[in-house]
N, C-alpha and C positions, 0 to 999 in steps of 0.2 A: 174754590168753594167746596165744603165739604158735603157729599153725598146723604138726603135726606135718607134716613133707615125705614125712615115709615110708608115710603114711597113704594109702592109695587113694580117691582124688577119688568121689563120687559120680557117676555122669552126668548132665550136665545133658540135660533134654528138650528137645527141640528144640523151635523157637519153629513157633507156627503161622501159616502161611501167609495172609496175609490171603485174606478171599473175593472172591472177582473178582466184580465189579458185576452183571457178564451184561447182558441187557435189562430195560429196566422194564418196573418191576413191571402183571403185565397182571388186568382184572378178577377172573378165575379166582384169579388167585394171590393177591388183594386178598381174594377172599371166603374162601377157605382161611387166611388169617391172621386173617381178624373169628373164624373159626369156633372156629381155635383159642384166641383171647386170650374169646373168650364161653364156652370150655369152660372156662377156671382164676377168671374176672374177671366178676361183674355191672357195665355199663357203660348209660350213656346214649349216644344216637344222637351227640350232640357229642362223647362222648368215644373213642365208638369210631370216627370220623371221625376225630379227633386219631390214632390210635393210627395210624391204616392212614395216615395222611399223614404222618407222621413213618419210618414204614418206608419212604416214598417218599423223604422228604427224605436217608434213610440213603444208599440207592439211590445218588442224585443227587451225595452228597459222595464216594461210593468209583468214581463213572463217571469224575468232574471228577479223585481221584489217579490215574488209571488213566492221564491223558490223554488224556480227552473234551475236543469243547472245547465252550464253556459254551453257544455259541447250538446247537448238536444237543442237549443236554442239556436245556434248559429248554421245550421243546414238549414233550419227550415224558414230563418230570415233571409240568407242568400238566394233561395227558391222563391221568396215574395217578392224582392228586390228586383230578380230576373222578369217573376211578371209584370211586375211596375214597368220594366223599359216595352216589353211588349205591348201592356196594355196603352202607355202614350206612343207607341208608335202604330198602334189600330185606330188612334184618336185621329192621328195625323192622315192615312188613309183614309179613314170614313169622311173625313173635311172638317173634323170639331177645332181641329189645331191647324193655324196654317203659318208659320213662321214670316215669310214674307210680307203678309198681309196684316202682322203683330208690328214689324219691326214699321211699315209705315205708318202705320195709326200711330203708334209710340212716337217715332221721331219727327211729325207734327206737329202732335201735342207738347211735346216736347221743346221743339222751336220756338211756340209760342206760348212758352210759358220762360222762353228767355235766357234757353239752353244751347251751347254750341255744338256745331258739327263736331268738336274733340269727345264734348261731354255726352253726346246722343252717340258716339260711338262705341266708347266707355259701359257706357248705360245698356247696349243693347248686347253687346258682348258679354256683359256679367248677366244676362237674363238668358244665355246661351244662343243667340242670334248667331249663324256663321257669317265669318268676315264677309265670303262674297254678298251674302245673303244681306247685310249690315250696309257694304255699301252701293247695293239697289235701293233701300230706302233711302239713303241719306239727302237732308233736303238739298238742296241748290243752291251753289256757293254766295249767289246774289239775293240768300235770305240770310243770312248770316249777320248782316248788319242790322235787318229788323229784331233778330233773335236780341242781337246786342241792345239796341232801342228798348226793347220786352225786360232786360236785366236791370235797362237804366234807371228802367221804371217802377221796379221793384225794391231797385234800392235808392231809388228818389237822389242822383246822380243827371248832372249833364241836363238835359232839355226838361228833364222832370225832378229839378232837384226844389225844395221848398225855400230855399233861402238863396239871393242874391249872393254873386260871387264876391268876397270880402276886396274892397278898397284896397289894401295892401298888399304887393306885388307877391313878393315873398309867403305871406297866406294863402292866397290865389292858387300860388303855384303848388305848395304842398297840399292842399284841396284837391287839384288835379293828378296832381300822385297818386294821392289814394284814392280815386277813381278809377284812376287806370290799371292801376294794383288789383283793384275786386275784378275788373271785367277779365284781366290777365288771370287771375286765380278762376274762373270761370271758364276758362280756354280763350278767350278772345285773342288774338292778334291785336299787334299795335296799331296798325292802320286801321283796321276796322274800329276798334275803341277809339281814336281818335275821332273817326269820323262820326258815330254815334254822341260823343262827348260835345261836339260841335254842334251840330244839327238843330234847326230852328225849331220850337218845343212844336208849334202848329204843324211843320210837316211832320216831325216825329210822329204826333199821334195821328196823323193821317197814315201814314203807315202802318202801326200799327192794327187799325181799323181792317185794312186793307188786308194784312196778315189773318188776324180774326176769320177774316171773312172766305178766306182763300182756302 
């Protein structure tokens, strides 16, 4: 449909201005961004180091269009970058960061959202959780199969699937292939995905409850 001419344009808003780089970024202002991104964000010490050095590396690319030139730029990124690890490591000090107490909340939530001890391992070591540190939270090998239950349920497989298991053998069983396929792609174990894949749907969700609640 062709655009009526007679019609009054809306106005457009005007674009905004990009922000001018200023100086890098200095501790003060380094600890003022941990403070804020730890008031919306639980983080580990590596990741709130990532956070505060990527707002350097921001810095760094809007100094360089600006026309900086690259050798004044890069001393005084490497000197902001230094205070980023400083200032998350006075985060961790003061008690704003506690790693240990990340990695549990995380691998909880994580459980019961239907996540295995391989994949809450995974997860906590790319958020820089140390191994030791990783596996003092890790839940308790005898929740493992509720995690699997929580997966089942998500992908409406096993005790929570919508549709009856198909009359013909050969169906059936390729059904349960690719069941066991997702929970395998998930980290599960075969015995625990079996035994999840099995399980009377009424106890399932009583366990699950029970997980929820725990």
């Amino acid at each position: 449909m062709d655009e009526d001419p007679t019609r009054p344009r809306k106005p457009q808003k005007p674009r905004r201005a990009p922000r001018p780089a200023g100086p890098a970024p200095t501790e003060a202002a380094l600890r003022e961004a941990a403070l804020a991104h730890l008031a919306r964000f639980a983080a580990t010490e590596v990741g709130l180091r990532r956070v505060l050095q990527r707002k350097v590396d921001r810095w760094a690319r809007r100094a360089e269009s600006e026309g900086a030139a690259a050798e004044a730029i890069a001393p005084q990124a490497a000197a902001a970058r230094a205070a980023a690890a400083v200032v998350a490591r006075a985060m961790v000090t003061a008690g704003a960061v506690d790693d240990a107490a990340f990695a549990a909340s995380r691998a909880r939530r994580l459980t019961r959202g239907g996540r295995s001890r391989r994949a809450i391992a995974a997860h906590l070591g790319a958020k820089g959780v140390a191994q030791d540190t990783a596996a003092a939270a890790m839940p308790a090998v005898e929740t493992e199969l509720d995690a699997a239950l929580a997966q089942c349920r998500r992908r409406r497989i096993g005790p929570f699937a919508r549709d009856e298991a198909p009359e013909d053998p050969q169906a059936a069983r390729a059904l349960r292939m690719k069941a066991l396929a997702a929970l395998a792609r998930a980290g599960f174990g075969r015995e625990v995905a079996e035994a999840a894949l099995d399980m009377d749907p009424g106890e399932a969700e009583d366990r699950l409850i029970a997980l929820r609640q725990g």
